[in-house]
N, C-alpha and C positions, 0 to 999 in steps of 0.2 A: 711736541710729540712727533716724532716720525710716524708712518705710515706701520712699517715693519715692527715696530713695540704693537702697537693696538692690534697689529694681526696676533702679536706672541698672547698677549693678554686674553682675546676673544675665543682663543685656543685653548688657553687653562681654565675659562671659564664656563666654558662648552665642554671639554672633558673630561675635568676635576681633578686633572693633575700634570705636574711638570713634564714627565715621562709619555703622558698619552698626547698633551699638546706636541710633544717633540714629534712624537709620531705622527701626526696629525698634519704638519707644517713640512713635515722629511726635513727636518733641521738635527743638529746634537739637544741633549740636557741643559749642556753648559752654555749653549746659542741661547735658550729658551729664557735661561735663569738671567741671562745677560739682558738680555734686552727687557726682562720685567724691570729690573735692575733702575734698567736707563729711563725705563719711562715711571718708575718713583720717582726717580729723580725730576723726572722734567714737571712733574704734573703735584709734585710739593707734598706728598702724602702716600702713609703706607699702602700697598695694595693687595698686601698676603701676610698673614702670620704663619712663620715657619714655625713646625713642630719636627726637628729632622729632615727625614724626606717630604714631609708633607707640607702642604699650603692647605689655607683655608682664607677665603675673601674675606676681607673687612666689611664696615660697613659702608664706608667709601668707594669701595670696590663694585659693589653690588649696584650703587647707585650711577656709578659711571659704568658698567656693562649693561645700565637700560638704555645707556644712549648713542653709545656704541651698538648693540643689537638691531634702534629703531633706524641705524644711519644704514645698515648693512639689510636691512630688509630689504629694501627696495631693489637693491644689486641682485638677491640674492630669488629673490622671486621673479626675475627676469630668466637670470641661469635656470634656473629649475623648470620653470616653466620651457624652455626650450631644449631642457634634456627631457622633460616627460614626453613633450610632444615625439621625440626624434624615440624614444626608449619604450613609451606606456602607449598602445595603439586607444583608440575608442572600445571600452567594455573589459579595463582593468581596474579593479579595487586594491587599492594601497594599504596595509596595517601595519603600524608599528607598536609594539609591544613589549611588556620585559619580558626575559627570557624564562620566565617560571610559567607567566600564561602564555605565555608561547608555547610552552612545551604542553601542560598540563589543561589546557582550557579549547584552545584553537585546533586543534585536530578534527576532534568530534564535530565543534563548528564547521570549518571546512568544509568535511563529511557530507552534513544535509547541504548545505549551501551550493555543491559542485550538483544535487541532487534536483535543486531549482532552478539555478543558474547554470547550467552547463557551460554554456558558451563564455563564462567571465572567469577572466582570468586574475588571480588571487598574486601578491605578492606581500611576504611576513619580514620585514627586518625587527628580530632579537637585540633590543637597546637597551640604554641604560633611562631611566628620566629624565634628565634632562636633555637628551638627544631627540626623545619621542616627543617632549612636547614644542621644540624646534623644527621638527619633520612638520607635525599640524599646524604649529602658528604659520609655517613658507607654505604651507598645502603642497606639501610632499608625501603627505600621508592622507588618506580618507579617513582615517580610524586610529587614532593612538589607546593604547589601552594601557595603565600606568595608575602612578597615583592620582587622586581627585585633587583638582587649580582650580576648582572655586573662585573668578572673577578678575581671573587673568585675561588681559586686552590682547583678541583675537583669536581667542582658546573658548569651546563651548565646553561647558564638563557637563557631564549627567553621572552625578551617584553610580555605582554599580553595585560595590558588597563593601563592608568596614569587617577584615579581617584578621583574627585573634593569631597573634605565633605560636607556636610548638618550641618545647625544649627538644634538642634532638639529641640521642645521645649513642656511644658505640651499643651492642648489641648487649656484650659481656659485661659494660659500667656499674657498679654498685647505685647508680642512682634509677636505674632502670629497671630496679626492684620497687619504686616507687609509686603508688597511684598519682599524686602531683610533687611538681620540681617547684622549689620555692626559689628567691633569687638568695636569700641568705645559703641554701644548699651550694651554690657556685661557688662559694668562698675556697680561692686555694685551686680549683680547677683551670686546666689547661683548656685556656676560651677561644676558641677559632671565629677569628675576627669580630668585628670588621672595621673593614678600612674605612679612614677617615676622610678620606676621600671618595669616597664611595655614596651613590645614591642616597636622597630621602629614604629609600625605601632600609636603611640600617639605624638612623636617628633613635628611633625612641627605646632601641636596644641599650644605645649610650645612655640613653636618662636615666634607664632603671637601672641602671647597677652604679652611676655617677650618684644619685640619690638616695639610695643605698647604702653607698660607700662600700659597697665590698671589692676586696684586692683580688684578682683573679691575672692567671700567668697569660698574656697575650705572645705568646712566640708564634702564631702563625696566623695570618691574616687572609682576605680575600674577597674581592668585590662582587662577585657570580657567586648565587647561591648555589648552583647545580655543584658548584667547585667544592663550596661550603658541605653539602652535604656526602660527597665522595671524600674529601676526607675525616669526616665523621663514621663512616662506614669503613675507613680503613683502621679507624682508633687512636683517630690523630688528636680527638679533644671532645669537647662538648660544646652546644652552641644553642643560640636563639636566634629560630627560623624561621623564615616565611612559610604557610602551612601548604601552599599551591603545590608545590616538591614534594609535602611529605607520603602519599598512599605509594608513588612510586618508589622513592627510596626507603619508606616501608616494608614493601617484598624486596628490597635488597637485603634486609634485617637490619637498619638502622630504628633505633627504640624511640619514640614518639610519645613522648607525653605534657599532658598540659602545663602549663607557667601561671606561677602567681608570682607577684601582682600581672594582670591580666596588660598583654601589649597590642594594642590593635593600632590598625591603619585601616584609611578610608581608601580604598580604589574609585576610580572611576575612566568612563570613558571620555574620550578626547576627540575633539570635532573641528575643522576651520570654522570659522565664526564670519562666513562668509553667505549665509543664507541659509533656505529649510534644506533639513537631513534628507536625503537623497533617498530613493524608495531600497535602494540595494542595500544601504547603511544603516538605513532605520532597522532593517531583516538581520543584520548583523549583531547591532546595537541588543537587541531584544533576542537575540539565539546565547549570544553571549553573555550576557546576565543569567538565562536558563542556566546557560552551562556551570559558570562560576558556582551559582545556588547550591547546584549539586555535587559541583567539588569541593566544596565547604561539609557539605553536609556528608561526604563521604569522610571527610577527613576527622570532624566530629566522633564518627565511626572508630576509626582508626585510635585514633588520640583514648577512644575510651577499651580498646581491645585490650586483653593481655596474654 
């Protein structure tokens, strides 16, 4: 194996697709797809199942990007640590986040927070998971907030909420005459995304309708829910969504009703696993959970409005 495959490789693996590794490396596609290429070859086994554009790691794959990850830590916590120092003075708090509670949870947070802490300076990178839980294992992040990793080496998870998706649908849909969306209702519906490449946080959307079996027209895709739900709101399809998005694009007039069979996900918060939570983090930890509580419980609200 060359050097340059294990970077191409630790690229697609880190950000879930050909396209975004390219990006990621400032190389071309066809550089990217080349050199995975070269290093199946070197290393005797597949390392991506193509489905079109898409890849999806084997289970070889998985197992050689732990050991690739655990070789590049150590590099990689050196750099970081020497850009923090030169970038993050004494009395900055790091969070990384996806971008739904980023947008819909962390504000208010902020809010009181800037109201105790004046003097501490807040910095929010809007990621995908597996980026945010790579920010906390290097301690680039003080705070990931993301799905719950339950007993991943170097990662502390604490629970935060396990929550249920929203059918979302255009405002005018005939199905948004309905008090609940069943997944047999999808049959034959224009389903907007999601990509296959795309975050845990789209997973269990595939199961239910893979288990199901219902045929539904996938022509448009997209890994950012904010995206998902703007074109829902333009009348581009129907979808099953994270519920964090839904009071705001709500008052946009996108229709919000519950799903059966029920799809939840565990969230939780994300910590380096490098000693006790810090007095500022643990205020974080515990304002954040308040928050989440109640944007659930608004959205509960919503989901039951008509």
């Amino acid at each position: 194996m060359r050097m340059r495959q294990v970077e191409a490789f630790r690229a697609v693996m880190m950000s879930g697709g050909i396209t975004a590794a390219a990006t990621m490396l400032n190389i071309s596609q066809p550089s990217v797809s080349r050199l995975i290429a070269d290093m199946e070859r070197a290393v005797g086994f597949r390392l991506f199942d193509r489905r079109g554009a898409r890849v999806h790691p084997t289970a070889q794959a998985q197992a050689l990007y732990e050991a690739v990850r655990r070789s590049y830590a150590g590099l990689d916590l050196l750099d970081q640590a020497a850009r923090r120092i030169r970038a993050h003075p004494v009395g900055t708090v790091r969070i990384a986040a996806l971008a739904a509670i980023a947008t819909a949870i962390l504000p208010a947070v902020i809010a009181r927070f800037r109201i105790l802490y004046p003097e501490i300076k807040i910095t929010v990178e809007a990621l995908g998971q597996r980026a945010i839980e790579e920010r906390v294992f290097l301690g680039q992040a003080d705070l990931g907030i993301g799905i719950d990793v339950p007993g991943r080496e170097g990662i502390r998870s604490t629970p935060l909420a396990r929550a249920e998706y929203v059918c979302a649908l255009p405002a005018n849909h005939p199905l948004a005459a309905r008090e609940r969306v069943t997944v047999e209702d999808l049959a034959g519906e224009e389903f907007i995304g999601p990509m296959h490449e795309a975050d845990a946080l789209w997973n269990r959307i595939d199961v239910v309708l893979e288990t199901a079996g219902i045929a539904i027209s996938r022509r448009l895709e997209t890994q950012q829910s904010h995206t998902l739900y703007a074109f829902i709101e333009a009348g581009l399809g129907v979808s099953i969504a994270e519920p964090f998005s839904a009071p705001l694009f709500h008052r946009l007039g996108v229709a919000i009703r519950p799903f059966t069979p029920p799809v939840e996900l565990d969230f939780g918060l994300l910590e380096p696993d490098i000693g006790p939570t810090p007095e500022i983090v643990a205020w974080l930890n515990a304002d954040v959970a308040r928050e989440t509580a109640a944007c659930l419980a608004h959205v509960r609200k919503v989901v039951a409005a008509r």
